[in-house]
C-alpha positions in Angstrom: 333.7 349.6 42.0 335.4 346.6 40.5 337.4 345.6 43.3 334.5 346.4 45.9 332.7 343.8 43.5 335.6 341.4 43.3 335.7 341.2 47.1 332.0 340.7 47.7 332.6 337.4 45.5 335.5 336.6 47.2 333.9 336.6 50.4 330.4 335.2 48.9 333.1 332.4 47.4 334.6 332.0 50.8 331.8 331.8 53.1 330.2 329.2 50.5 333.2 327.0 50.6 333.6 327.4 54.9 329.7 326.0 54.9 329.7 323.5 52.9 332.9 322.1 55.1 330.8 322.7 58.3 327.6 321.0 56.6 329.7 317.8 56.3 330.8 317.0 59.2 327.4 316.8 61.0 326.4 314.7 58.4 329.2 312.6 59.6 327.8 312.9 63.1 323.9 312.0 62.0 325.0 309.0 60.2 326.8 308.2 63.5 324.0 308.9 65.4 321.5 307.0 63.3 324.1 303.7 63.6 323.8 304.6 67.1 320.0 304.4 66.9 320.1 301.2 64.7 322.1 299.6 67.1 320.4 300.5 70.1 317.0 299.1 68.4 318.8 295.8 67.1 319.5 295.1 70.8 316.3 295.6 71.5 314.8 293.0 69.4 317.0 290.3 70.3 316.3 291.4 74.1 313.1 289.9 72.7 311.2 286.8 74.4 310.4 283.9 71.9 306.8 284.2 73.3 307.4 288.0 71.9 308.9 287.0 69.0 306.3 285.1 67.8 303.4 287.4 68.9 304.8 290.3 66.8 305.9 287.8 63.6 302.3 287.1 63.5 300.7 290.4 63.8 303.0 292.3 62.3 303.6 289.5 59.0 300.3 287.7 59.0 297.7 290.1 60.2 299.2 293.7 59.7 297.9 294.2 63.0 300.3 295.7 65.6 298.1 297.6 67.5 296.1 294.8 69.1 297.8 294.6 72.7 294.4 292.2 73.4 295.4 289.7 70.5 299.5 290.1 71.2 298.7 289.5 75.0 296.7 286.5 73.6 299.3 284.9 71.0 302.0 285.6 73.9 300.3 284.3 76.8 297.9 281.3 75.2 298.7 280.2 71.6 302.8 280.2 72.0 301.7 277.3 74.8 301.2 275.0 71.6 305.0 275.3 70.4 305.7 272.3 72.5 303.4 270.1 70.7 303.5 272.2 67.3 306.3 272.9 64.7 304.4 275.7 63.6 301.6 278.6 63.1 299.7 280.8 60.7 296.8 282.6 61.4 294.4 284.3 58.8 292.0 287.0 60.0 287.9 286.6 59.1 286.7 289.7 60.6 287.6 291.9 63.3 286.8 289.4 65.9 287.4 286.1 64.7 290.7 284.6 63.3 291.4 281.4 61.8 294.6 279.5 63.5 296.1 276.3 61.8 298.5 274.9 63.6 301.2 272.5 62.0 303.1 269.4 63.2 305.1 267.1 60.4 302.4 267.9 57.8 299.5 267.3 60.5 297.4 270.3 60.8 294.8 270.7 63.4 292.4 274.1 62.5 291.0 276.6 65.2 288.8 279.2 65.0 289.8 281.9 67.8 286.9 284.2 68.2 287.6 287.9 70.7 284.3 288.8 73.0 283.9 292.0 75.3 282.8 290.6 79.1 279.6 292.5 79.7 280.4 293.3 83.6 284.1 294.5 83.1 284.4 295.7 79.3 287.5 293.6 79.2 288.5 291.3 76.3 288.8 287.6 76.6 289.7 285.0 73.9 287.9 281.5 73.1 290.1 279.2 71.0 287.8 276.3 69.5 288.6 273.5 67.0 287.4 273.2 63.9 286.5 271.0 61.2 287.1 273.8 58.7 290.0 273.8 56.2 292.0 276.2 54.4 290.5 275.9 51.7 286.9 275.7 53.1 288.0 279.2 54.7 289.4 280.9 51.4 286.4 279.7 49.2 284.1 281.3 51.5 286.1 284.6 51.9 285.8 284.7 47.8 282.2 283.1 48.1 281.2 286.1 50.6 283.3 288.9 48.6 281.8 287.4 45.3 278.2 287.9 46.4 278.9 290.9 47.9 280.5 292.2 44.5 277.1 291.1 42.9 274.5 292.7 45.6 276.5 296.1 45.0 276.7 295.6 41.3 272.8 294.4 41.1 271.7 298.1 43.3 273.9 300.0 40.5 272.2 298.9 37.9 268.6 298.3 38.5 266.7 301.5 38.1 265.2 302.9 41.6 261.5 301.2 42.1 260.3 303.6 45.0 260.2 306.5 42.4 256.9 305.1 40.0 
């Protein structure tokens, strides 16, 4: 009985070890695979166009917004046209529709608003790019101005009792 049990650890204590030598290898192999992968996806971004580039800086960095093929087609296609006169570009987004675009020159700044509409006849998206007179600051006071007020509307409905009840 002893040696039929010594055995059976024997072999439990060899097939453990001839595993665990197995297991490491195709680790090897996935972290091979995944440099593989890495490199594969590094060439892909520098197969990138600068239009491209800038497109996915912005709605990835800026707006979080990757999924936007409308807006990316858009930054691509339209806004990247102002890199010849511009040093630069920052875009904050007002609502779902309507972004504001600064774009910056030696410290000159010249403000847009860029606004997305639906065409009624083919459903499609188009973009209209308009200057503004707004400011940063004129922009981020309202956000706060808006957010503040509707902080207080919400908190005013909490906490006056219900009238339609008496």
């Amino acid at each position: 009985m002893n040696k039929l049990l010594s055995l059976f650890i024997i072999l439990f204590f060899i097939s453990f070890v001839s595993c665990s030598k197995e297991d490491k290898p195709q680790g090897v192999k996935s972290n091979k695979q995944q440099q593989v992968k890495q490199d594969d996806t590094d060439e892909s971004d520098t197969a990138m166009t600068p239009e491209e580039k800038f497109s996915s800086s912005i709605t990835l960095d800026f707006l979080d917004a990757p999924e936007d093929e409308d807006l990316t087609d858009y930054l691509e296609n339209q806004l990247f046209k102002y890199s010849q006169n511009f040093r630069g570009a920052s875009i904050m987004q007002l609502s779902n529709t309507i972004w504001f675009v600064t774009l910056e020159n030696n410290s000159v700044s010249k403000n847009f608003l860029l606004q997305k509409f639906v065409d009624f006849n083919s459903n499609d998206y188009y973009f209209v790019l308009k200057e503004t007179s707004l400011t940063t600051a004129d922009v981020i006071t309202g956000a706060n101005i808006y957010r503040n007020s509707t902080l207080s509307k919400n908190k005013d409905t909490q906490t006056q009792p219900d009238q339609s009840q008496k």
